[in-house]
C-alpha positions, 0 to 999 in steps of 0.5 A, spaced: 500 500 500 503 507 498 504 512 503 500 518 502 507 521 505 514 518 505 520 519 510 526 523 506 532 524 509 533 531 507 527 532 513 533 530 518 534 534 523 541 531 526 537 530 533 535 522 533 530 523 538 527 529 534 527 526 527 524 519 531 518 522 533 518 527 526 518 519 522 512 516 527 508 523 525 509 520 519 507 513 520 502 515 523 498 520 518 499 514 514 496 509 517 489 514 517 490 514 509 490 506 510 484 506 514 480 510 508 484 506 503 481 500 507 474 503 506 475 503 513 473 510 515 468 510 520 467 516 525 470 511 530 476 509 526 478 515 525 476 519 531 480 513 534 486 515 530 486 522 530 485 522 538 492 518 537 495 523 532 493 528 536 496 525 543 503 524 540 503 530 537 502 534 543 507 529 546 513 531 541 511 538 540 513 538 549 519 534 547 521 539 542 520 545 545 524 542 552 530 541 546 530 547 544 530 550 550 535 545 553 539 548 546 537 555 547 535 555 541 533 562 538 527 561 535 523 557 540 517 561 541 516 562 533 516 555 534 511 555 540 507 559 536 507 553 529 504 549 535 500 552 539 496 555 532 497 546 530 494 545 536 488 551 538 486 550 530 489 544 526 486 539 531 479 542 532 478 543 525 480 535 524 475 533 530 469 538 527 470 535 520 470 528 523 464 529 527 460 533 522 462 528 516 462 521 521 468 519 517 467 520 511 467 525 506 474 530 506 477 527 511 483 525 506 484 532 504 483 535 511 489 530 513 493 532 507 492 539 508 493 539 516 499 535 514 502 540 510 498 542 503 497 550 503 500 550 511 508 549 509 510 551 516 506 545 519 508 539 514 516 536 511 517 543 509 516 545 517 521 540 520 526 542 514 526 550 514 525 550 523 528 544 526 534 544 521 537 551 525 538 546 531 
């Protein structure tokens, strides 16, 4: 089954711990594409999924942020900004979407857009621009 986002490693940031939770992002966001290919795409399903996606992100976002203060790393607030916006807006609108469409309609594309899209700063090309100045 293809991905719907494939790991590069001109994403690496040279942090292994940071680019292990960056990768599991990934497998994550890619394992709810495959629960939409299975046509496994009811309201549990994908609420499940997201409630797990949502967990880890919050989780790395803690890791990352902590790193980069460890580091003091000059634009960590910028950074706390991606993701507070990430996690005030991103992660509601899926949930609304989710709970409007019962798993079925655009979720693929809120995913997609969510995970990068018109949204550069919150996809690959976030952790190469941010993450690479740690």
């Amino acid at each position: 089954m293809d991905t719907q986002f494939e790991w590069r490693e001109e994403y690496s940031i040279g942090v292994d711990s940071i680019d292990q939770e960056h990768k599991r992002l990934f497998r994550i966001i890619n394992k709810l594409f495959d629960f939409k290919e299975e046509e496994k795409d009811n309201q549990w399903t994908c609420q499940e999924g997201i409630k797990y996606f949502k967990g880890h992100a919050v989780k790395h976002f803690a890791d990352e942020e902590a790193y980069m203060a460890s580091i003091g790393y000059e634009g960590l607030e910028q950074h706390r900004r991606i993701h507070q916006d990430f996690r005030k807006n991103i992660l509601p609108a899926l949930e609304q979407e989710l709970e409007q469409t019962g798993g079925n309609g655009a979720f693929p594309g809120r995913v997609r857009r969510m995970a990068g899209g018109p949204y550069p700063h919150r996809g690959p090309g976030h952790y190469r621009r941010e993450d690479e100045h740690m």
